[in-house]
Residue frames as a rotation matrix with the C-alpha (Angstrom) as fourth column:
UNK 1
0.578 0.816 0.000 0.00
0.816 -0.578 0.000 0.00
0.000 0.000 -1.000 0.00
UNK 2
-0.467 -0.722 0.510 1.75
0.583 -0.686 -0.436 3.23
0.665 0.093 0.741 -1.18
UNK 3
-0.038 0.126 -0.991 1.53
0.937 -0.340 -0.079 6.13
-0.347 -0.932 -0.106 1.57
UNK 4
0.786 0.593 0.175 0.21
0.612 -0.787 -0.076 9.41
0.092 0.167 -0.982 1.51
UNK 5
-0.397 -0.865 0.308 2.67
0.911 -0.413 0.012 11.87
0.117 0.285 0.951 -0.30
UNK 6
-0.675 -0.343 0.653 0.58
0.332 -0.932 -0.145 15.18
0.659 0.119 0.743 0.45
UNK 7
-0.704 0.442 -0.555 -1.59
0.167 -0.657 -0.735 17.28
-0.690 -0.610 0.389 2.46
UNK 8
-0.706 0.078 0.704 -4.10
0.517 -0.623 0.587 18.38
0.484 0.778 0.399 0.66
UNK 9
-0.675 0.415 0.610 -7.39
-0.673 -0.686 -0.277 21.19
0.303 -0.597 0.742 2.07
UNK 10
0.280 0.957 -0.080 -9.90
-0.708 0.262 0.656 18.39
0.648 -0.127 0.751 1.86
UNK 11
0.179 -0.070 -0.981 -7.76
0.279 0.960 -0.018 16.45
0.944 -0.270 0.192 4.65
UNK 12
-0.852 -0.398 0.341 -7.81
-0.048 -0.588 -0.807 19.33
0.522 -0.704 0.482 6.77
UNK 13
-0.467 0.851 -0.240 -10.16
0.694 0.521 0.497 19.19
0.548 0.065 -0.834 9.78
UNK 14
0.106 0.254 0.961 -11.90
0.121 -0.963 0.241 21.80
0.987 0.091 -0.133 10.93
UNK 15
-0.421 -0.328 0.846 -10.99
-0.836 -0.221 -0.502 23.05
0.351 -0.919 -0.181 14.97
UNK 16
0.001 0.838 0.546 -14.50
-0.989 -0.078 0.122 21.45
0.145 -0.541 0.829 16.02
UNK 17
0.899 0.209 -0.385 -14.04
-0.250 0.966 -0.061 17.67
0.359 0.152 0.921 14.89
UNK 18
0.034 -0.978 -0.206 -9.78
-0.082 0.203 -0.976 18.29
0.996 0.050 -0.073 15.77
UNK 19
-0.091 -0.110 0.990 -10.42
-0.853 -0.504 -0.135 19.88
0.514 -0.857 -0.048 19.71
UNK 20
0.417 0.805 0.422 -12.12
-0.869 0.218 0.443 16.71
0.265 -0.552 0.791 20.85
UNK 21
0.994 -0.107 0.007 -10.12
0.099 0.885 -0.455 14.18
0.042 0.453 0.891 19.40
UNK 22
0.638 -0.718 0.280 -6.78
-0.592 -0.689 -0.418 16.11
0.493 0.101 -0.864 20.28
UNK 23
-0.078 -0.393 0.916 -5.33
-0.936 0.344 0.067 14.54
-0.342 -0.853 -0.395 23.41
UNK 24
0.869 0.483 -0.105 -6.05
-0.452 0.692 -0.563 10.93
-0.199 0.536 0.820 21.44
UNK 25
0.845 -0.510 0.157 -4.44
0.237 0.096 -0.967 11.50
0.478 0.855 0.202 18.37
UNK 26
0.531 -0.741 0.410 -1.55
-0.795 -0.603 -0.060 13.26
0.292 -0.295 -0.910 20.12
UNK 27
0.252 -0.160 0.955 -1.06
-0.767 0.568 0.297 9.96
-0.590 -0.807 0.020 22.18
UNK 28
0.859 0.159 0.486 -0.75
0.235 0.722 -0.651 8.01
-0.454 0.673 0.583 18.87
UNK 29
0.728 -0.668 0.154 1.18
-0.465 -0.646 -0.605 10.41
0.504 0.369 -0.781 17.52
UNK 30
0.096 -0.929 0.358 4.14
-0.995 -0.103 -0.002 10.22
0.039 -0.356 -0.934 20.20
UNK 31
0.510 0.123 0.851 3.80
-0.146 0.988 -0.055 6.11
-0.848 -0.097 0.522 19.89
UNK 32
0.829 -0.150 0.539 4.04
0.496 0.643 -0.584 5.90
-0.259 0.751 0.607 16.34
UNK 33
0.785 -0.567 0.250 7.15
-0.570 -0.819 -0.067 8.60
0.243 -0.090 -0.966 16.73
UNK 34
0.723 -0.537 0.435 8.94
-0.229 0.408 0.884 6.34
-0.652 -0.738 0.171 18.96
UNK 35
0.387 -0.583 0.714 10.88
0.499 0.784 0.369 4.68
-0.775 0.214 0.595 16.18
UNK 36
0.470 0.276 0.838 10.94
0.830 -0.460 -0.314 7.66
0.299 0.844 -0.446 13.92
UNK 37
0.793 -0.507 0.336 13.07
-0.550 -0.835 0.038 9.54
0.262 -0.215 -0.941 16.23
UNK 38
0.558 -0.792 -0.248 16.71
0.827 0.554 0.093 8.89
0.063 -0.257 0.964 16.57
UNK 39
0.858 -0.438 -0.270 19.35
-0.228 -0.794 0.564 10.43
-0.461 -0.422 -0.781 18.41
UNK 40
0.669 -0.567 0.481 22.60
0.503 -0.131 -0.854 11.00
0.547 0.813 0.198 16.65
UNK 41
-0.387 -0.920 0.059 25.41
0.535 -0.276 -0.799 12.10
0.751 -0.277 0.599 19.14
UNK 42
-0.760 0.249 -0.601 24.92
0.610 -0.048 -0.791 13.95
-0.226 -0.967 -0.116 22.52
UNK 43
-0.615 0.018 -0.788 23.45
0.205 -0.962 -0.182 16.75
-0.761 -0.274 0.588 21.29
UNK 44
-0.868 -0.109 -0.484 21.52
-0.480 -0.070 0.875 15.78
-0.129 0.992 0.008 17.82
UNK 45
-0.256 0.689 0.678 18.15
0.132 0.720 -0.682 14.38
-0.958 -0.085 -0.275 17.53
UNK 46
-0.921 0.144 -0.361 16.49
-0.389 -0.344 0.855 13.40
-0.001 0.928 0.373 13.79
UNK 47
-0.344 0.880 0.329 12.87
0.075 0.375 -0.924 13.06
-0.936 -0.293 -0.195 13.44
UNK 48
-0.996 -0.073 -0.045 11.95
-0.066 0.308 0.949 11.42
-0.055 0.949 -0.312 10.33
UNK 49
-0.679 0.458 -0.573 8.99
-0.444 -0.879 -0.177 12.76
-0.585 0.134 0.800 8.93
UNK 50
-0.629 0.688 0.362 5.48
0.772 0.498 0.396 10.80
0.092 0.528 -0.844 7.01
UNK 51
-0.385 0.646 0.659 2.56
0.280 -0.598 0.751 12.18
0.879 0.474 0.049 6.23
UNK 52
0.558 0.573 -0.600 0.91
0.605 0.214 0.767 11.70
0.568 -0.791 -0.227 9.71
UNK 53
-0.088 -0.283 -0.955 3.21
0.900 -0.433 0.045 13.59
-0.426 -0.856 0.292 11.28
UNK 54
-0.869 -0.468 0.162 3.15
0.488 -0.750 0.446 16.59
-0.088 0.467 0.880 9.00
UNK 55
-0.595 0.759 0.265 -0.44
0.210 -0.172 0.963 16.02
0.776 0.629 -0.057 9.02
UNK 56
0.424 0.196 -0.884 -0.43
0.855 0.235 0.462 16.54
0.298 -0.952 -0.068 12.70
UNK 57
-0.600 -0.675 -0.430 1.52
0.704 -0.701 0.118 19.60
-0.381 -0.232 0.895 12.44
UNK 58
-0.526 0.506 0.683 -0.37
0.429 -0.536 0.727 21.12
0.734 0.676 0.065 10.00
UNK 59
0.167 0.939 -0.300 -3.63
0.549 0.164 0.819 20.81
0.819 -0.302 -0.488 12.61
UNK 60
-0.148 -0.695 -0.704 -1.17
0.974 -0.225 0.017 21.56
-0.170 -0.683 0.710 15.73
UNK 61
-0.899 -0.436 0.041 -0.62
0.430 -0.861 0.274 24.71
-0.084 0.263 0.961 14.01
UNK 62
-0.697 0.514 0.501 -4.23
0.180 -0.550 0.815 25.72
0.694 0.658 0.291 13.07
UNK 63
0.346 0.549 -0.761 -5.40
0.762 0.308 0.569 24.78
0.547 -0.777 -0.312 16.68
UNK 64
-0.029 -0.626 -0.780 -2.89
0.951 -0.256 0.171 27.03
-0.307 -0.737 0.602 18.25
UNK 65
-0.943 -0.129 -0.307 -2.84
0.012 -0.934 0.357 30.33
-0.332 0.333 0.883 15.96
UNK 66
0.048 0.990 -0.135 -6.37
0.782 -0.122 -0.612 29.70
-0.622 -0.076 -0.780 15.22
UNK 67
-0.750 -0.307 -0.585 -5.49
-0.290 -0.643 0.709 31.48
-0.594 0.702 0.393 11.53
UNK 68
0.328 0.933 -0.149 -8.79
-0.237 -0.072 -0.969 29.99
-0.915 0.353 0.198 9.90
UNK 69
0.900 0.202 0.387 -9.08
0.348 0.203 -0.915 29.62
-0.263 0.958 0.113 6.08
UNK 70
0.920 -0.326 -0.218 -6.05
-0.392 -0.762 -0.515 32.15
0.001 0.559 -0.829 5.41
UNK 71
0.338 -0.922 0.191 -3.73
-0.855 -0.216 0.472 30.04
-0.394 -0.322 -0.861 7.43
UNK 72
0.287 -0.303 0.909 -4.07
-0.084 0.937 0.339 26.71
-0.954 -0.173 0.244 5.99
UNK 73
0.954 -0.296 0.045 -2.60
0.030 -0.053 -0.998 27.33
0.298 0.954 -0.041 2.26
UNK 74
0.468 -0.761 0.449 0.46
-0.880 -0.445 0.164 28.84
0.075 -0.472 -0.879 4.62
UNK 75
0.168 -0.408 0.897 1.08
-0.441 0.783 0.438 25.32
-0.882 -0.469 -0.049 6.37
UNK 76
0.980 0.174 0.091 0.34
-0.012 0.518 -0.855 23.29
-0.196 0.837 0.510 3.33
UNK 77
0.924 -0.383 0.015 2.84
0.084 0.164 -0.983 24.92
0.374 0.909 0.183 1.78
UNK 78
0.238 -0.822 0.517 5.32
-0.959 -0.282 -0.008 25.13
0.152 -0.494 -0.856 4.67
UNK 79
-0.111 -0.049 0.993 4.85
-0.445 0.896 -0.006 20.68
-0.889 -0.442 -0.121 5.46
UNK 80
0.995 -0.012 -0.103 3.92
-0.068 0.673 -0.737 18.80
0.078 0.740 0.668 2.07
UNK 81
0.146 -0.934 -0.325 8.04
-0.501 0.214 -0.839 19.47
0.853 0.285 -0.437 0.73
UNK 82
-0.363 -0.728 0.582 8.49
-0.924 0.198 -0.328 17.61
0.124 -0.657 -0.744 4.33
UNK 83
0.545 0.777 0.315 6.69
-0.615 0.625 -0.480 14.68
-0.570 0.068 0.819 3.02
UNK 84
-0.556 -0.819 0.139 8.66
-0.300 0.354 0.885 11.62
-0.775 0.450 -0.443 1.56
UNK 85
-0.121 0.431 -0.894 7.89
-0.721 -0.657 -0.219 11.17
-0.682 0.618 0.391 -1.59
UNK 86
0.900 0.142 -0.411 8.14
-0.332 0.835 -0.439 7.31
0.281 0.532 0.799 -2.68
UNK 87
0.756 -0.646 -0.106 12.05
0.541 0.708 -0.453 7.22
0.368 0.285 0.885 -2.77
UNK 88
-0.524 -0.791 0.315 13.45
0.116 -0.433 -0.894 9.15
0.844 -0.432 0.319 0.15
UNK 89
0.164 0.401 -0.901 13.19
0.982 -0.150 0.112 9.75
-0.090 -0.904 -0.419 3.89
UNK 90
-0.135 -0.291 0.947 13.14
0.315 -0.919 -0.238 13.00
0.940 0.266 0.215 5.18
UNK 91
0.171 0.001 -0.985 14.00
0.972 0.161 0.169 14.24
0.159 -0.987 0.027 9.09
UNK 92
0.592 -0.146 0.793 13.70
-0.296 -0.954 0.045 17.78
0.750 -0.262 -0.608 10.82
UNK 93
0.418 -0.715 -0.561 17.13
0.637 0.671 -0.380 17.51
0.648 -0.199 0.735 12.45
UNK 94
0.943 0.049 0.330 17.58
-0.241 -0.582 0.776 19.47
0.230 -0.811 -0.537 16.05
UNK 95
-0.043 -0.999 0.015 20.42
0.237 -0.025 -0.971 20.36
0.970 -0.038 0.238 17.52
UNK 96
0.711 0.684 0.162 19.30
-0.033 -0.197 0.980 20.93
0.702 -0.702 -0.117 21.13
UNK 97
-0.359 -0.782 -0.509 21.21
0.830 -0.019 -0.558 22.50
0.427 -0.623 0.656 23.67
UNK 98
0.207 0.614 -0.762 19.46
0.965 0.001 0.263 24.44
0.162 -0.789 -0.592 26.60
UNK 99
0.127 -0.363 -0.923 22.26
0.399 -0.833 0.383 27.37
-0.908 -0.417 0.039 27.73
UNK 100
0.828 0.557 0.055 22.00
0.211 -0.220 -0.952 29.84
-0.519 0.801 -0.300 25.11
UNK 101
0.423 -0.839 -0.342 25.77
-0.845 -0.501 0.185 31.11
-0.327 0.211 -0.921 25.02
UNK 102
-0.519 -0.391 0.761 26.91
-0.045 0.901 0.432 27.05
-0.854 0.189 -0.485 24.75
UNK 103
0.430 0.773 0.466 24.20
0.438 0.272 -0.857 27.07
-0.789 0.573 -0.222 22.16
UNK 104
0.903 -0.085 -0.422 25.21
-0.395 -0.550 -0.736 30.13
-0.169 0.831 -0.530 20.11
UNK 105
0.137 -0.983 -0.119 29.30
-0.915 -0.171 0.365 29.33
-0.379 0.059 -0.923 20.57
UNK 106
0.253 0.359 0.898 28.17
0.288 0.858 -0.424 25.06
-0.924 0.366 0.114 19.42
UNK 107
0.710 0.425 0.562 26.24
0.536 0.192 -0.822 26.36
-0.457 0.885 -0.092 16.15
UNK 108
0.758 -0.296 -0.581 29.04
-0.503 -0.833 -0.232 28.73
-0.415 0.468 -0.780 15.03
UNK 109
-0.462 -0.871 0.167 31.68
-0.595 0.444 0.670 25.94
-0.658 0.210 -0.723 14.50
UNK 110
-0.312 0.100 0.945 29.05
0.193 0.980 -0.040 23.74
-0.930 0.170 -0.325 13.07
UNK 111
0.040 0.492 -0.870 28.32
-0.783 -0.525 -0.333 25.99
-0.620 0.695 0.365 9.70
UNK 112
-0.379 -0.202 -0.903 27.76
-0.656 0.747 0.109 23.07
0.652 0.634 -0.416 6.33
UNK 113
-0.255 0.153 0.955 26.32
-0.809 0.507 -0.297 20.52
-0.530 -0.848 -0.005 8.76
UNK 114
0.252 0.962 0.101 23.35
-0.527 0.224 -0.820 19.72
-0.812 0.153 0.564 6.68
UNK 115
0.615 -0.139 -0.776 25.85
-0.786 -0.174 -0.593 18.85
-0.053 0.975 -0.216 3.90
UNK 116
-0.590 -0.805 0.068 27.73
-0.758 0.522 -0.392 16.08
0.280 -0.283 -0.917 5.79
UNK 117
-0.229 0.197 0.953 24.93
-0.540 0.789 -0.293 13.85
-0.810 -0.582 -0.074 7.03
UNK 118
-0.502 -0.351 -0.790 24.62
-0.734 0.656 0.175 10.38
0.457 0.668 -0.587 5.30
UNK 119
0.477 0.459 0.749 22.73
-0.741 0.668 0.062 6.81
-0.472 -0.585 0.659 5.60
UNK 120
-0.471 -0.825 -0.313 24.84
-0.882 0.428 0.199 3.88
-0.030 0.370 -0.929 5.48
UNK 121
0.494 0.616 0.613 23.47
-0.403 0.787 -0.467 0.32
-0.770 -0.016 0.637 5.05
UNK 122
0.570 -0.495 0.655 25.58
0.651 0.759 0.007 -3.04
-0.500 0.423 0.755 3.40
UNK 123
-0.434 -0.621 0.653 27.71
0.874 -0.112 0.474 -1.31
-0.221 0.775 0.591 0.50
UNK 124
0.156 0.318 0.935 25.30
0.552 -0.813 0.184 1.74
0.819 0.488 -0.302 -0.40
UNK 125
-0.504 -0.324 -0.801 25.51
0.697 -0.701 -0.155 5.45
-0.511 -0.636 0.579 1.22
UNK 126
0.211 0.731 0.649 23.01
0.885 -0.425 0.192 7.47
0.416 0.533 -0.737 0.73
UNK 127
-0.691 -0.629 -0.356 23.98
0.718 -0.541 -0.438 11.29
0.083 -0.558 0.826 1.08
UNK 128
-0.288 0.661 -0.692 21.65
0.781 -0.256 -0.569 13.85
-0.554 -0.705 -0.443 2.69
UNK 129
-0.263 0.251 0.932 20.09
0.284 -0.903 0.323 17.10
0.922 0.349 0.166 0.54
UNK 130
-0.590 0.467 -0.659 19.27
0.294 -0.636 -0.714 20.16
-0.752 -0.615 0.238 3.04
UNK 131
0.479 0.868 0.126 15.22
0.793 -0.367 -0.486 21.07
-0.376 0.333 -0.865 2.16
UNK 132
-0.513 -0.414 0.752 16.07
0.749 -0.644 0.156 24.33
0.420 0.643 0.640 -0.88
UNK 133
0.714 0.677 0.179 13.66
0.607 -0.726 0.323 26.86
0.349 -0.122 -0.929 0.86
UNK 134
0.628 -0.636 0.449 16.95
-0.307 -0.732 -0.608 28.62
0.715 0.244 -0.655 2.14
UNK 135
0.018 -0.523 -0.852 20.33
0.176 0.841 -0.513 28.21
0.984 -0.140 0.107 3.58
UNK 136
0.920 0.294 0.260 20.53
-0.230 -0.133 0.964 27.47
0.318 -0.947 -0.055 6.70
UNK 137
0.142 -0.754 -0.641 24.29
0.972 -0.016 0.235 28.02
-0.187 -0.657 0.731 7.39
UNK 138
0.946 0.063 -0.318 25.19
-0.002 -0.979 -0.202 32.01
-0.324 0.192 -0.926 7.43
UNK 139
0.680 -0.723 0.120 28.34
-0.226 -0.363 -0.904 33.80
0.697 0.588 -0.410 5.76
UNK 140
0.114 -0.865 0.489 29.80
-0.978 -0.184 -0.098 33.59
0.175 -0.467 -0.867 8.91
UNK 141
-0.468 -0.787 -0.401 29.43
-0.632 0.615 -0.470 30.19
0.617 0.033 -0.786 9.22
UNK 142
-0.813 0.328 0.482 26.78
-0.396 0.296 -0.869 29.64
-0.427 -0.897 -0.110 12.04
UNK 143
-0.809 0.478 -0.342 24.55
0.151 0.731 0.665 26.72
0.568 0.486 -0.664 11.61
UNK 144
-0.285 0.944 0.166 21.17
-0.613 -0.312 0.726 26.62
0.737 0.105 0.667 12.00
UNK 145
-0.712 0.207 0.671 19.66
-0.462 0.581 -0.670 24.68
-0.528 -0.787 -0.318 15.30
UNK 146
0.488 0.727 0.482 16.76
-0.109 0.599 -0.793 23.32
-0.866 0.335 0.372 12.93
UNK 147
-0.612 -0.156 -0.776 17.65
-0.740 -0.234 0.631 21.60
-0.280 0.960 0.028 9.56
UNK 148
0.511 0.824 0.245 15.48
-0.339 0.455 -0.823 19.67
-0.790 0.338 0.512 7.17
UNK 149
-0.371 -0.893 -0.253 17.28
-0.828 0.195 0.525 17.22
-0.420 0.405 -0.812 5.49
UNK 150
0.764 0.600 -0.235 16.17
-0.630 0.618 -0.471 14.70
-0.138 0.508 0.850 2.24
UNK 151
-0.020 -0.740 0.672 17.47
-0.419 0.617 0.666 11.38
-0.908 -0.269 -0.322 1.87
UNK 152
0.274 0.252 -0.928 16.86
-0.936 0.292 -0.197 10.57
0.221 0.923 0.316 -2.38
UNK 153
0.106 -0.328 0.939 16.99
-0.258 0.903 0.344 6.69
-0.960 -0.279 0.011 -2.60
UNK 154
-0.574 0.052 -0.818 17.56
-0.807 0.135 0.575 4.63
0.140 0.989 -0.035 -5.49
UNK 155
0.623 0.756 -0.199 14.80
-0.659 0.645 0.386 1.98
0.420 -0.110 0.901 -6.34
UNK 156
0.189 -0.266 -0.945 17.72
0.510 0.849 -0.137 -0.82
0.839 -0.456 0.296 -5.62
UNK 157
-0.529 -0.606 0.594 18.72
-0.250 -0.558 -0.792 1.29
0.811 -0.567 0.144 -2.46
UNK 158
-0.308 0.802 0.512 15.20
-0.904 -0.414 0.105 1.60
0.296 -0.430 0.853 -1.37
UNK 159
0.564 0.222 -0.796 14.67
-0.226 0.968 0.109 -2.39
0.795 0.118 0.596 -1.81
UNK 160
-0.246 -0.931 -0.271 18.24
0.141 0.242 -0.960 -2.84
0.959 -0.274 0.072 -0.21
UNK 161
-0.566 0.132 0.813 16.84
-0.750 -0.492 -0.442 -0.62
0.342 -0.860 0.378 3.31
UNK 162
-0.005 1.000 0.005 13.83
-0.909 -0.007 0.418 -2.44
0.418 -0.002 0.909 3.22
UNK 163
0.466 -0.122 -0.876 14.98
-0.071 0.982 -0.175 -6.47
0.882 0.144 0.449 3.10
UNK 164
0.670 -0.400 0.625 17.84
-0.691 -0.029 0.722 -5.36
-0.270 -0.916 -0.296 6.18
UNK 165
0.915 -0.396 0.078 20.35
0.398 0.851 -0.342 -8.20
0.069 0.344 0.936 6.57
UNK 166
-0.205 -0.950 0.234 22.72
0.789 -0.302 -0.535 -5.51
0.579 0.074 0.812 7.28
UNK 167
-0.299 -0.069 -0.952 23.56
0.877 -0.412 -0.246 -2.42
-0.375 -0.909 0.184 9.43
UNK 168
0.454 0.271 0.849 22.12
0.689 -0.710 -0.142 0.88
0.565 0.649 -0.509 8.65
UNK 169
-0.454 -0.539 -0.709 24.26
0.736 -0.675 0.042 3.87
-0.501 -0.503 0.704 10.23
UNK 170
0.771 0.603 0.207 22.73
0.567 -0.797 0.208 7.56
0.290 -0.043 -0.956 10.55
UNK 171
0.150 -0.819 -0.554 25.71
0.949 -0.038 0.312 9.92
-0.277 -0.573 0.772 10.80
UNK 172
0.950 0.241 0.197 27.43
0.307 -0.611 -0.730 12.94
-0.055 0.754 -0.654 9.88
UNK 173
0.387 -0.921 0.049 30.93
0.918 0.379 -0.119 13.59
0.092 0.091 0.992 8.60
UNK 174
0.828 -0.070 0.556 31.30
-0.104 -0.994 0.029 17.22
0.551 -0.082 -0.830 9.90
UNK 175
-0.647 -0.735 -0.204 35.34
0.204 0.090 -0.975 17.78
0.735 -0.672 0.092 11.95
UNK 176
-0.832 0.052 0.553 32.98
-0.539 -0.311 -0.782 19.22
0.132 -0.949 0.287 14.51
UNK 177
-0.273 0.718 0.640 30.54
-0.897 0.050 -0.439 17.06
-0.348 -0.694 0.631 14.39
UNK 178
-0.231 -0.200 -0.952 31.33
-0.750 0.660 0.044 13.12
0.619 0.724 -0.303 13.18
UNK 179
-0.620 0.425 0.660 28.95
-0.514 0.415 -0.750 11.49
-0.593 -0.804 -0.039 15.31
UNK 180
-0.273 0.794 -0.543 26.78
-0.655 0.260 0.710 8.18
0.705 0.549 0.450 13.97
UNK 181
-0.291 0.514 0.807 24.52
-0.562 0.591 -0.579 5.74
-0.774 -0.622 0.116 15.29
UNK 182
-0.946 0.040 -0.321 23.48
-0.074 0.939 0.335 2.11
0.315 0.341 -0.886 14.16
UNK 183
-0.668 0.744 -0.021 19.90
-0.691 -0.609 0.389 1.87
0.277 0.274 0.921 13.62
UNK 184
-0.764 -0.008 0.645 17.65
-0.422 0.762 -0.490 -0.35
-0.488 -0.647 -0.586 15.45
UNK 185
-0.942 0.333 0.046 15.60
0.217 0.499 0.839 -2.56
0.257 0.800 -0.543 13.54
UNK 186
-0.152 0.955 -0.254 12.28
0.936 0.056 -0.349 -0.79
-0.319 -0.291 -0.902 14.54
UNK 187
0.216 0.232 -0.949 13.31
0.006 -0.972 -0.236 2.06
-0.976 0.045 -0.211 13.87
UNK 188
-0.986 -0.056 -0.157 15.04
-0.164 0.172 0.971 0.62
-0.028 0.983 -0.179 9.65
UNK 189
-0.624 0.752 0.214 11.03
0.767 0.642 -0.018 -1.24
-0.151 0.153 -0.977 9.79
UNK 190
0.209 0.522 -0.827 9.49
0.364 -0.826 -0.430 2.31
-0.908 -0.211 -0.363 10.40
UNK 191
0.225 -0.035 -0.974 11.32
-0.754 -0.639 -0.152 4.42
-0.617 0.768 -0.171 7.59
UNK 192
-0.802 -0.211 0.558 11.23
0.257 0.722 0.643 1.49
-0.539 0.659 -0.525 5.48
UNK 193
-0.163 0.971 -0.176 7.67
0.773 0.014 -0.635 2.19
-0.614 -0.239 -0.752 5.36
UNK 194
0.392 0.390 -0.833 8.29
-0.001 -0.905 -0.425 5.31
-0.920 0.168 -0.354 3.92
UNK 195
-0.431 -0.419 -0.799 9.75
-0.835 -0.150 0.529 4.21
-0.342 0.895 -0.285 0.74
UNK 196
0.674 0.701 -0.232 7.39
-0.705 0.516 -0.487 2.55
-0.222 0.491 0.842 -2.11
């Protein structure tokens, strides 16, 4: 069964049918998350993105700013591009660090990040795209605390993820930041899931 690849208005629900049903869905939500988040060194977390969650944001958002008609074209078009598309994953990748001065003095060494991360698995290596809406390292160099990062697969790649039989490593090959992790097989079964 191929998975929803967009958002569209007629899957938006209105407040009234969302308010009741909130505290639920939320609880589902952070379940079917579980395996869909993976940490990535001390300080790194990637949350790999499906429709459901984007389609949970979307709502999230229209519950909270309560922007009506005007605001949902806004989201749409801010969550679909964070939607895998058949033959790639895709993860809003945090950098999370509390004290703000450790924070700011972190992201300034870590400029290019988004350009270093990578999924490994038997012989292939799939290398990350940062999302094109704009860059998110500055002239000087300081990286962004959010990036949004696409994983393109090839069909035999995509097959390859899927079957397993081998490690899959989540990493990135930044000097300041060359931290990976070995996926657990709930979490390869999950974003399998996302590729047709």
């Amino acid at each position: 069964m191929t998975a929803k690849r967009e958002i569209t208005r007629e899957d938006i629900w209105p407040i009234q049918r969302y308010e009741p049903q909130r505290k639920a869905l939320r609880k589902a939500l952070v379940e079917m998350k579980r395996n869909r988040r993976i940490e990535v060194g001390p300080v790194c977390t990637f949350y790999f993105e499906n429709y459901e969650t984007m389609w949970a944001q979307v709502q999230e958002m229209l519950y909270i700013e309560k922007g009506g008609e005007e605001q949902i074209a806004d989201e749409l078009s801010a969550y679909n591009p964070l939607i895998p598309k058949g033959r790639e994953l895709v993860a809003t990748v945090m950098f999370e660090i509390d004290d703000r001065q450790r924070r700011i003095n972190f992201l300034s060494r870590l400029g290019g990040v988004e350009e270093t991360a990578f999924l490994e698995f038997g012989e292939e290596r799939v290398v990350g795209v940062p999302e094109a809406d704009l860059d998110r390292t500055t002239a000087d160099g300081k990286a962004s605390s959010v990036q949004f990062i696409h994983f393109p697969f090839t069909d035999a790649q995509a097959e390859k993820f899927k079957q397993g039989g081998n490690r899959a490593i989540l990493g990135f090959e930044h000097p300041q930041y060359s931290h990976m992790v070995v996926l657990s097989d709930a979490a390869r079964t999950a974003l399998g899931g996302d590729l047709d």
